[in-house]
C-alpha positions in Angstrom: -56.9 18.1 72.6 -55.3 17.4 69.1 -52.7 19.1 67.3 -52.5 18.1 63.3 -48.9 18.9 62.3 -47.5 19.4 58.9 -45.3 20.1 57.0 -44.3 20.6 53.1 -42.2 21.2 50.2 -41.2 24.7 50.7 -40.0 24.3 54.3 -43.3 25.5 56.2 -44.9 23.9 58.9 -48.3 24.7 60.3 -49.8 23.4 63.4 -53.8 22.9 63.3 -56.7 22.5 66.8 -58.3 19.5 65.7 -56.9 19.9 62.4 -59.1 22.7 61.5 -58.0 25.8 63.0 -54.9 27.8 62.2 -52.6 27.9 65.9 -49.3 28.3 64.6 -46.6 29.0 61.4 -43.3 28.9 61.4 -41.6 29.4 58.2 -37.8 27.6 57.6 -37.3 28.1 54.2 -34.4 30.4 54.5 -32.6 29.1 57.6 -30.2 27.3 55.9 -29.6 28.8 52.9 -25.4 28.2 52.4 -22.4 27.6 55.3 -19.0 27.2 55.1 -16.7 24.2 55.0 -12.7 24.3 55.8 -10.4 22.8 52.8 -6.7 22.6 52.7 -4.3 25.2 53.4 -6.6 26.9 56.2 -9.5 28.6 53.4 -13.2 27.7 53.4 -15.1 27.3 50.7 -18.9 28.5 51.1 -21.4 26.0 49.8 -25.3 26.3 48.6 -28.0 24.9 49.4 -31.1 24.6 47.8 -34.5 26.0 49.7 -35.2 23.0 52.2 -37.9 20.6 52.5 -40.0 19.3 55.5 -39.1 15.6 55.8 -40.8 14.5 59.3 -42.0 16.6 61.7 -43.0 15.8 65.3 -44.4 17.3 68.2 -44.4 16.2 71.6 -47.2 14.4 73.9 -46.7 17.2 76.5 -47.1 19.9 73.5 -43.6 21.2 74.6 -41.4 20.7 72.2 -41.6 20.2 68.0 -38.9 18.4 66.5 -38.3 19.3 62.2 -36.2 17.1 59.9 -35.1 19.4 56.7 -33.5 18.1 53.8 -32.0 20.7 51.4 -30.1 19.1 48.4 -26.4 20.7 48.0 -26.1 23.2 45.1 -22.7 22.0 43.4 -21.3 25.2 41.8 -18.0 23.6 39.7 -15.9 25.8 37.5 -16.8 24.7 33.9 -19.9 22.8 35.2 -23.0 25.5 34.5 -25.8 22.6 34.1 -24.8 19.9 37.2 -27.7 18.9 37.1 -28.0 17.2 33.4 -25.0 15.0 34.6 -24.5 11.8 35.8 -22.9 12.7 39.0 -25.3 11.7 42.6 -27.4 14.1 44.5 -26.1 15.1 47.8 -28.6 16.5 50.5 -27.8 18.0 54.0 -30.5 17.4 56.5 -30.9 19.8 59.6 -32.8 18.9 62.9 -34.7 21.7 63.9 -36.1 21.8 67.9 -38.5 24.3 68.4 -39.9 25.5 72.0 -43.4 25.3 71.6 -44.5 25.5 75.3 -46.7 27.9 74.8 -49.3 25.7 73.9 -49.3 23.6 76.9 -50.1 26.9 78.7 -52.4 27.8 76.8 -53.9 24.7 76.2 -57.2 25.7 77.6 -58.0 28.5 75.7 -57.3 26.1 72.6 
């Protein structure tokens, strides 16, 4: 039995029988969207992020569990800075590791 996983650039990832037939979606383009960060003197500042990207994904031998690297690049919003991305300042990205249950398919891995 053989499971094509992918991946791409808008965050979904789609698992394939033989690489054919549809078995399975999931869609993580909105589960990190911003989060907070704590500065000084006790307030926290929430940050952006831009929609993430599939950068690896991997599923088990056993068909148990799939494992998802996103990368989302931080959205830097400065006061006085409306176009940062025309500058010269570096990129920053925040990557997320995403384990997702899939045992399902491993029961049902006859009917498949």
């Amino acid at each position: 039995f053989d499971v094509l996983v992918s991946g791409d650039s808008s965050g979904v990832v789609t698992l394939s029988a033989y690489g054919f037939f549809p078995i399975g979606c999931v869609d993580l383009s909105a589960a990190f969207e911003a989060y907070s960060i704590s500065t000084s003197h006790n307030e926290t500042t929430t940050v952006s992020l831009s929609r993430p990207t599939v950068t690896n994904v991997s599923l088990s031998p056993d068909l148990q569990i799939l494992s998802v690297i996103l990368r989302a690049r931080i959205l830097n919003k400065k006061k006085g800075n409306n176009d940062s991305d025309d500058n010269n300042e570096s990129t920053r990205y925040r990557y997320h590791l995403v384990v997702i249950d899939t045992s399902l398919l491993w029961g049902k891995r006859r009917e498949l």
